[in-house]
C-alpha positions in Angstrom: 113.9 79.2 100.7 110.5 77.8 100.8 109.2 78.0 97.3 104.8 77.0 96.6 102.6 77.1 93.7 100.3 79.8 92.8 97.7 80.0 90.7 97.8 83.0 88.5 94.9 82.5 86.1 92.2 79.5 85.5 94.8 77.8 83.0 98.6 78.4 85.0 99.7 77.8 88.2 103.8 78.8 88.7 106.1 78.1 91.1 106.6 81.5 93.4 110.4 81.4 92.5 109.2 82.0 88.6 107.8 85.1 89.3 110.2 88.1 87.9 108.1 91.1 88.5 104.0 92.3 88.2 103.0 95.5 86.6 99.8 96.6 86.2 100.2 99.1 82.6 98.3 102.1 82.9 95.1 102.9 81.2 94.8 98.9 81.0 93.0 96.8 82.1 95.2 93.6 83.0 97.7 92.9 85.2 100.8 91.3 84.4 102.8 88.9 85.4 106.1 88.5 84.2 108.6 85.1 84.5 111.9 84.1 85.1 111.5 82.2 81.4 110.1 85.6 79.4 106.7 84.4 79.6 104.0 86.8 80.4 100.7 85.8 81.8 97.7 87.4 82.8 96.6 87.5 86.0 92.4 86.9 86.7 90.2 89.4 88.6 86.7 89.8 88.6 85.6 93.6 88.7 87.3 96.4 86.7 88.0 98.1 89.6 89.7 95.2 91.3 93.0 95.8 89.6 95.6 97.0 92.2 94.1 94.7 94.9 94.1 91.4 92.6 98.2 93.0 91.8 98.4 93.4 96.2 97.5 89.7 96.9 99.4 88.6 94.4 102.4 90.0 95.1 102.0 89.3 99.2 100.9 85.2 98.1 104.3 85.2 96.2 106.4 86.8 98.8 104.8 84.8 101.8 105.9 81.7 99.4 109.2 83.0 99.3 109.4 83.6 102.8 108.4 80.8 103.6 105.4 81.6 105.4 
């Protein structure tokens, strides 16, 4: 398993393999990023609206780590 770091906000960087699960709660505006350790970060986007695409690349950057691609 090919395992990279990813940058999920301007302060933290994680290894792909920390990555439990990303949720983005309704009626807020965040997404979150929960790890393997019970940490919960906050991932960085730029427009409001952005949300659900800044939670899509996310998710595809940590799988493609995974993966090994």
């Amino acid at each position: 398993m090919a395992d990279k770091l990813i940058r999920v906000n301007s302060r933290v960087s994680v290894m792909a393999s920390m990555v439990a699960y990303v949720e983005a709660p309704e009626f807020r505006d965040e997404v979150c990023v929960h790890l393997t350790d019970g940490r919960i970060e906050y991932l960085e986007y730029s427009m409001r609206n952005e949300r659900w695409s800044a939670k899509d690349r996310f998710e595809k950057a940590v799988n493609d780590a995974l993966s090994g691609a």
